[in-house]
The first five atom37 places (N, CA, C, CB, O) and aatype in JSON, in Angstrom:
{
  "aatype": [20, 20, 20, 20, 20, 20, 20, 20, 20, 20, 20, 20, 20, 20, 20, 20, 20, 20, 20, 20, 20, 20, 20, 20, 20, 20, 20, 20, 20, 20, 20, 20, 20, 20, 20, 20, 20, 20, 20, 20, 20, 20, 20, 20, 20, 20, 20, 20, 20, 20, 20, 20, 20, 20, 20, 20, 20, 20, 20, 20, 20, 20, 20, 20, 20, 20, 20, 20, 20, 20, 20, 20, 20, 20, 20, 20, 20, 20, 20, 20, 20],
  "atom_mask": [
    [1, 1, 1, 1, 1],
    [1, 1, 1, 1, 1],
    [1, 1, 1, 1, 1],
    [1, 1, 1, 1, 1],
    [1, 1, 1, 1, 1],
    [1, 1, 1, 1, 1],
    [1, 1, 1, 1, 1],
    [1, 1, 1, 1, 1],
    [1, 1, 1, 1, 1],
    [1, 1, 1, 1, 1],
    [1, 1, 1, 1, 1],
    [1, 1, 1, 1, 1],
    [1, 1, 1, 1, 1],
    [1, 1, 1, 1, 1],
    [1, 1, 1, 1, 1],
    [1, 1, 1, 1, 1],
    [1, 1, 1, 1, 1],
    [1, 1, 1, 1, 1],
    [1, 1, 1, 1, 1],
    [1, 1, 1, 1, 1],
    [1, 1, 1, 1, 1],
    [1, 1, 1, 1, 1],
    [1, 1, 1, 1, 1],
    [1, 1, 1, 1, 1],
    [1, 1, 1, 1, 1],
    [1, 1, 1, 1, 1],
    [1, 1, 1, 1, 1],
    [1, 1, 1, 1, 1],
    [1, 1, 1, 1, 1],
    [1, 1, 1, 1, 1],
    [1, 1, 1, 1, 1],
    [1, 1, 1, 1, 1],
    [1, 1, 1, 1, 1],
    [1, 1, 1, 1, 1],
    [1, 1, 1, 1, 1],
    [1, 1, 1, 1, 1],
    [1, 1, 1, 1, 1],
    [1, 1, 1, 1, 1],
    [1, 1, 1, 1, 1],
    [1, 1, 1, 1, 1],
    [1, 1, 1, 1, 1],
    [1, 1, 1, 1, 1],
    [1, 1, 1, 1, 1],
    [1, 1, 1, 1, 1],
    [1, 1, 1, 1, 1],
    [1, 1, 1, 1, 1],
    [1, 1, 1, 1, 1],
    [1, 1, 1, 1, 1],
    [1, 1, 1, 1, 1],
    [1, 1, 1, 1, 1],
    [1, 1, 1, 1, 1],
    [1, 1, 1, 1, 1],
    [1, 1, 1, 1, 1],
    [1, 1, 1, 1, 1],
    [1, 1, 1, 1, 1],
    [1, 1, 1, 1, 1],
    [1, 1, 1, 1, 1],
    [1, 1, 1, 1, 1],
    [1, 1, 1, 1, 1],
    [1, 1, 1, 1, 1],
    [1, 1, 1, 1, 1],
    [1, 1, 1, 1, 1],
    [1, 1, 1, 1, 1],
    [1, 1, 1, 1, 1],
    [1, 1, 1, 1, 1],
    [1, 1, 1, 1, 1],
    [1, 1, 1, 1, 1],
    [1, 1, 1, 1, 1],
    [1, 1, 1, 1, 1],
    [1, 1, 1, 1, 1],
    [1, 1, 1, 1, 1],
    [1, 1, 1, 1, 1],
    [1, 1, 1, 1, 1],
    [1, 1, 1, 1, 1],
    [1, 1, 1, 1, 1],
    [1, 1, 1, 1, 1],
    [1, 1, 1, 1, 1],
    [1, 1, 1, 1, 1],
    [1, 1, 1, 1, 1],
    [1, 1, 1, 1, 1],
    [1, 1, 1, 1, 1]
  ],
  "atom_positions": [
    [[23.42, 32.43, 11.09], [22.55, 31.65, 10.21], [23.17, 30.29, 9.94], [22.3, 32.41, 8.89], [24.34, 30.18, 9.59]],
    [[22.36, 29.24, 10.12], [22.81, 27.92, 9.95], [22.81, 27.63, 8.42], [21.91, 26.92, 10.74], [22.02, 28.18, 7.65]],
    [[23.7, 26.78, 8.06], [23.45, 26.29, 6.92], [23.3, 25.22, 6.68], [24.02, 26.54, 6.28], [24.01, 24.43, 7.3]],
    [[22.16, 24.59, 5.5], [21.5, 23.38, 5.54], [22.6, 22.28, 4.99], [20.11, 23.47, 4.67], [23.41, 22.48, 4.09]],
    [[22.43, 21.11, 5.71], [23.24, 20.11, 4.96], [22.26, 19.01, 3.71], [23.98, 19.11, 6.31], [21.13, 18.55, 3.86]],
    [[22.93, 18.89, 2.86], [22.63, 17.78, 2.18], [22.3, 16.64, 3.02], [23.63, 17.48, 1.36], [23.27, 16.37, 3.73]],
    [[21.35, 15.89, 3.2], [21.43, 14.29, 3.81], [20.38, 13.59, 2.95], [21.0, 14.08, 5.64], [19.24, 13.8, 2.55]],
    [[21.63, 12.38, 2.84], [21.02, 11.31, 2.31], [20.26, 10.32, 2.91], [21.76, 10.8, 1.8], [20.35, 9.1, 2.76]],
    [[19.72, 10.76, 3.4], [18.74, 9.64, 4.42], [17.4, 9.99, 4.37], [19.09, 9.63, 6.11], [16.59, 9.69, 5.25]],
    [[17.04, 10.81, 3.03], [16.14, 10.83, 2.56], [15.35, 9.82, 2.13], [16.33, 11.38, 1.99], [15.74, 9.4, 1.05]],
    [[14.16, 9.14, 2.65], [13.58, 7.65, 1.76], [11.95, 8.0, 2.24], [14.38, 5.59, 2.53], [11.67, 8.5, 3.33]],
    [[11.02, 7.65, 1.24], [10.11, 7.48, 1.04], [9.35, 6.55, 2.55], [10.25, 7.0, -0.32], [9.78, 5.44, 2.86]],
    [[8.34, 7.18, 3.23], [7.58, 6.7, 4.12], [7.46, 4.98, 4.28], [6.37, 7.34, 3.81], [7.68, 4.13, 5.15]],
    [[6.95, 5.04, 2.86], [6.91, 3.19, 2.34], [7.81, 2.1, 2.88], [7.31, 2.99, 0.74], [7.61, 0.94, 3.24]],
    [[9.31, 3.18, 2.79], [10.3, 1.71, 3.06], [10.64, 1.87, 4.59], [12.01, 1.61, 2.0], [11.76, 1.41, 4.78]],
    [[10.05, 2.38, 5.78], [10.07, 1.95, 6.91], [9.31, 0.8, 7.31], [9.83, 2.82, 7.55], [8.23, 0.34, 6.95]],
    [[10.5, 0.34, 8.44], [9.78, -1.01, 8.59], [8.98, -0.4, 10.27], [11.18, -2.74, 8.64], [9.14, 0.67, 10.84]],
    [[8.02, -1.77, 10.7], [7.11, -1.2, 12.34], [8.17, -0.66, 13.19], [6.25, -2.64, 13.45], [9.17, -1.29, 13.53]],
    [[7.92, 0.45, 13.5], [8.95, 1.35, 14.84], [9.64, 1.83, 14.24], [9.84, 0.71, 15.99], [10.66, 1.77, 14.92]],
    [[9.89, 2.39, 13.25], [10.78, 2.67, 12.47], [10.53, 4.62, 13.08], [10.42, 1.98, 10.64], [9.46, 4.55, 13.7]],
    [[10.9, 5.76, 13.14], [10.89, 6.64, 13.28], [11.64, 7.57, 12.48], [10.97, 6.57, 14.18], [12.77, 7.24, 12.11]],
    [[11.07, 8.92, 12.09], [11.88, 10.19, 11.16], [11.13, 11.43, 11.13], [12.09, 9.83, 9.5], [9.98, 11.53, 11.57]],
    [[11.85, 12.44, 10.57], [11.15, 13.78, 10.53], [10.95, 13.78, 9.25], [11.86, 15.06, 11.04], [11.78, 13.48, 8.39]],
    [[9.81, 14.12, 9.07], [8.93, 14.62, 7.74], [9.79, 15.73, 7.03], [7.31, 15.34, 8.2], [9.87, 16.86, 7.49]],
    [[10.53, 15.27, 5.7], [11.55, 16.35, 5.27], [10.23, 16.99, 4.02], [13.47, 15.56, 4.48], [10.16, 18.21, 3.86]],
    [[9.51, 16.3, 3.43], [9.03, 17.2, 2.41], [7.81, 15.81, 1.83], [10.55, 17.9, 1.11], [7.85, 14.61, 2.07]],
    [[6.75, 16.64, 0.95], [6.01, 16.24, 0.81], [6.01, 16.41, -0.82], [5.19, 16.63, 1.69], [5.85, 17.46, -1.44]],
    [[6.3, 14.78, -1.51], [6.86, 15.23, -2.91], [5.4, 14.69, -3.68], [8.61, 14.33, -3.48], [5.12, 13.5, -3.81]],
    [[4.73, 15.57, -4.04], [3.48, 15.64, -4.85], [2.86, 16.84, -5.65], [2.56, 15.32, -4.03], [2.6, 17.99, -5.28]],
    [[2.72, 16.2, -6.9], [1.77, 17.6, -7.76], [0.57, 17.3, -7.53], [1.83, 17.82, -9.51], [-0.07, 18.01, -8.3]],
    [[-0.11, 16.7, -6.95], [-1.43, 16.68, -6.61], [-1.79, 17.11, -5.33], [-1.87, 15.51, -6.77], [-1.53, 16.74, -4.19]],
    [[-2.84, 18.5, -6.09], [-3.01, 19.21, -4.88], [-3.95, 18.34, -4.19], [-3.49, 20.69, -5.04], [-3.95, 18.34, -2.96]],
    [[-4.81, 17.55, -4.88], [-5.65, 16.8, -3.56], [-5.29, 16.02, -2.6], [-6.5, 16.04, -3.88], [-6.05, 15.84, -1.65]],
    [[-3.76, 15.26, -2.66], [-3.12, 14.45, -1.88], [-2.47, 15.53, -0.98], [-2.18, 13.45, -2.65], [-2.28, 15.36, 0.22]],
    [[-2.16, 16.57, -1.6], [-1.33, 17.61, -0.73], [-2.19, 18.27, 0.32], [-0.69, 18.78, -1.64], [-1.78, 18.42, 1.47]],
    [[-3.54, 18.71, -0.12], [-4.71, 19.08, 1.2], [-4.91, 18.01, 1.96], [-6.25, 19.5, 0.77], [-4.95, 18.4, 3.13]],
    [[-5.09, 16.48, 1.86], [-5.5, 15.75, 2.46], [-4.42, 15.67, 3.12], [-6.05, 14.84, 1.97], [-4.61, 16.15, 4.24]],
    [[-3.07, 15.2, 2.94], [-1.89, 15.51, 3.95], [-2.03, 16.44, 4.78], [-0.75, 15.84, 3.4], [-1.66, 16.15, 5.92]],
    [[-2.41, 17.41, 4.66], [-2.08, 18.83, 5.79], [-3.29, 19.13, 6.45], [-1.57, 20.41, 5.03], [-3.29, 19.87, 7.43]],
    [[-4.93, 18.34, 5.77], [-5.75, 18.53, 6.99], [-5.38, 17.7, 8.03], [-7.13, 18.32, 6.77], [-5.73, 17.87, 9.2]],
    [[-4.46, 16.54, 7.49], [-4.25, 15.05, 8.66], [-3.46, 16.08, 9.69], [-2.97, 13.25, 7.97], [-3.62, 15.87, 10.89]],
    [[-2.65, 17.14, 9.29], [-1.72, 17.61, 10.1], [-0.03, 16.78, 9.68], [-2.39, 17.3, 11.7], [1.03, 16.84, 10.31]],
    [[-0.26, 16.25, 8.76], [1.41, 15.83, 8.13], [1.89, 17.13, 7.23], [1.39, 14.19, 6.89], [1.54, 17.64, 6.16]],
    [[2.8, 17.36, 8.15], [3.79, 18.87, 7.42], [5.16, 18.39, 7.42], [3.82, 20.57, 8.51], [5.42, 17.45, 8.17]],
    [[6.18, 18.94, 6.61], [7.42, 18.72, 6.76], [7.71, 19.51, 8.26], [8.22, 19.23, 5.43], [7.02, 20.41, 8.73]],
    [[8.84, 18.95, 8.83], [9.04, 18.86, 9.9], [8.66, 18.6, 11.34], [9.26, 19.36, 9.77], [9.23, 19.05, 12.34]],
    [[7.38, 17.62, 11.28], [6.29, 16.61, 12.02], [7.3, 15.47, 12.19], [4.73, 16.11, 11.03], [7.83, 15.05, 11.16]],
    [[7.72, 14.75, 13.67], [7.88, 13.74, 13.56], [6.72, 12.76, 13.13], [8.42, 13.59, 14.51], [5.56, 13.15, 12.97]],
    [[7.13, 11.48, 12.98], [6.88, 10.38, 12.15], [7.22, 9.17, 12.76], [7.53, 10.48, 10.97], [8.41, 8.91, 12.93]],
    [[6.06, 8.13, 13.21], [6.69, 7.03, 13.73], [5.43, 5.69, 13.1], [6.93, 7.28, 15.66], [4.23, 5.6, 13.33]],
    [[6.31, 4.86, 12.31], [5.61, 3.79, 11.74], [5.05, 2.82, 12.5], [6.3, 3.21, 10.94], [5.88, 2.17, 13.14]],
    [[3.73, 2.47, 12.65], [2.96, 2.04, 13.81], [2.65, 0.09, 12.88], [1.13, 3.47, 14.17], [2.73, -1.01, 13.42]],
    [[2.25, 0.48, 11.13], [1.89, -0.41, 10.68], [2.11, -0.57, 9.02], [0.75, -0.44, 11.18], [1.89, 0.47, 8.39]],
    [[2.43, -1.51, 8.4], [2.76, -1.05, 6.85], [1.98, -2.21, 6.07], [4.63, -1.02, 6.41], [2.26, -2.36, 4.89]],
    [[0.79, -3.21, 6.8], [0.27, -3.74, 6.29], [-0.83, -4.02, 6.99], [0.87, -4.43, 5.88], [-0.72, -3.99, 8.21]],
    [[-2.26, -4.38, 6.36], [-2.58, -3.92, 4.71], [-2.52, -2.47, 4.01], [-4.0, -4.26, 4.44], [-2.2, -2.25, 2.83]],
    [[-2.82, -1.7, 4.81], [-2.27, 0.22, 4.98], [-1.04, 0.66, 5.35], [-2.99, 1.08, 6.11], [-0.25, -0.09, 5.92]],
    [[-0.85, 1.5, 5.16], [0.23, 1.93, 6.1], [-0.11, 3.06, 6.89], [1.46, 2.25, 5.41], [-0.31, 4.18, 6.42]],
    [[-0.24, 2.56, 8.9], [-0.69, 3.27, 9.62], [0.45, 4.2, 10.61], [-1.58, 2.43, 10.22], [1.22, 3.46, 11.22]],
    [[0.62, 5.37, 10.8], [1.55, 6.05, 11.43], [1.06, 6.69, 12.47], [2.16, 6.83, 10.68], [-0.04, 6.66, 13.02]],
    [[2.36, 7.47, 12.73], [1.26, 8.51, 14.43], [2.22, 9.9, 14.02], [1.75, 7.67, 17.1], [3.44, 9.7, 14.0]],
    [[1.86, 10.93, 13.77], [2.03, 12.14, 13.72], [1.74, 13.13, 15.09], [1.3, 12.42, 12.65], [0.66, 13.72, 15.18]],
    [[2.4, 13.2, 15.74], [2.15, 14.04, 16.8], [1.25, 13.38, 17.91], [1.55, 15.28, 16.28], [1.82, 12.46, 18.48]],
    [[0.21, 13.59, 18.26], [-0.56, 12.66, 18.8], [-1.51, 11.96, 17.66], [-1.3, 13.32, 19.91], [-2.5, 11.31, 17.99]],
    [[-1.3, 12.07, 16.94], [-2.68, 11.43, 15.76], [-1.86, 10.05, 14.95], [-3.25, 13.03, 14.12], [-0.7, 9.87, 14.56]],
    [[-3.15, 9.23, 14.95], [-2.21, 8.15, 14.4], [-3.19, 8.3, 12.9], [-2.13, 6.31, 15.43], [-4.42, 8.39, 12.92]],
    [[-2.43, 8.3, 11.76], [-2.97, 8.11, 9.86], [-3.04, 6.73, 9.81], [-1.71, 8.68, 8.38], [-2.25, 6.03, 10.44]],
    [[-3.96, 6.26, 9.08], [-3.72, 5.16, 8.16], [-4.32, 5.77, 6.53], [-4.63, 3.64, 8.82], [-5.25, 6.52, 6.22]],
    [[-3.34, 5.08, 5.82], [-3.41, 5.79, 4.32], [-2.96, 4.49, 3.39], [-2.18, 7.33, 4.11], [-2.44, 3.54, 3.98]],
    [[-3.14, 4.43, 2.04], [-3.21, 3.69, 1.45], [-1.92, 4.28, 0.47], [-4.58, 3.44, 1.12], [-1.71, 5.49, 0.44]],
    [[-0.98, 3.25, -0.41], [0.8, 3.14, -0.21], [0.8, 4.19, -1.32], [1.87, 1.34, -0.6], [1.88, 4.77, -1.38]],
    [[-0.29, 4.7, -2.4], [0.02, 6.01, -3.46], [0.04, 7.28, -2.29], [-1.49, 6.28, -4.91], [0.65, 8.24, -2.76]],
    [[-0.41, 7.52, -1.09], [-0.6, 8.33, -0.3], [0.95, 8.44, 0.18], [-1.72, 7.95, 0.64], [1.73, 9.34, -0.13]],
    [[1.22, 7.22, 1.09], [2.28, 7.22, 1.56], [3.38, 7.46, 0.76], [2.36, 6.29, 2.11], [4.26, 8.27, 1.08]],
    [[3.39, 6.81, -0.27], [4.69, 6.87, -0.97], [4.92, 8.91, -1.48], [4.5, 5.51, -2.63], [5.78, 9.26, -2.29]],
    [[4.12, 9.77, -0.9], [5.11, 11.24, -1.27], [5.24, 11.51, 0.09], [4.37, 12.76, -2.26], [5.28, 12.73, 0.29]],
    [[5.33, 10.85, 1.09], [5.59, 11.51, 2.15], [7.31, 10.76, 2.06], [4.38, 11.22, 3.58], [7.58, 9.57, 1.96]],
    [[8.34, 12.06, 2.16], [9.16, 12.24, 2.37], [10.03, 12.47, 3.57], [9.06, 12.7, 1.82], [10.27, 13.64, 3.9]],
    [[10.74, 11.04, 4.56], [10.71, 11.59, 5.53], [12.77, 11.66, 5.83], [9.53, 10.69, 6.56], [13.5, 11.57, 4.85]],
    [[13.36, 11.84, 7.23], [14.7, 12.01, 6.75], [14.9, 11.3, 8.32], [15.39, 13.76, 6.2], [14.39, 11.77, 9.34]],
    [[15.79, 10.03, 8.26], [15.87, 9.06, 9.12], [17.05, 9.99, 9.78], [16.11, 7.45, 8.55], [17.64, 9.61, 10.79]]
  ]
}
């Protein structure tokens, strides 16, 4: 059994800059409506993550699917560089 490490390279979706790439560590929200709309997009923790655009939206690509979402959306996606 592996054991998990602490990493600090935890940062909020928001502060990637274009091309920026990470794995989806967690999805930090009490709102279940942001939390369904995340997971019909198909954004789960452990989805790579690659920042396509961060203005006027911020547009990404999840697997083959590219999101665009607006920055209260983005900002609980939790990803780990």
């Amino acid at each position: 059994m592996q054991r998990l490490e602490t990493n600090k390279d935890l940062i909020s979706v928001t502060n990637l800059k274009k091309g920026e790439e990470g794995i989806i560590a967690e999805l930090n929200t009490k709102s279940s409506n942001i939390l369904r709309k995340l997971m019909a997009m198909g954004i789960m923790p452990g989805m790579n993550l690659k920042m396509i655009q961060t203005f006027p939206s911020y547009v990404f690509q999840v697997g083959y699917t590219q999101v665009a979402v607006d920055k209260e959306i983005a900002s609980v996606i939790i990803i780990d560089k």
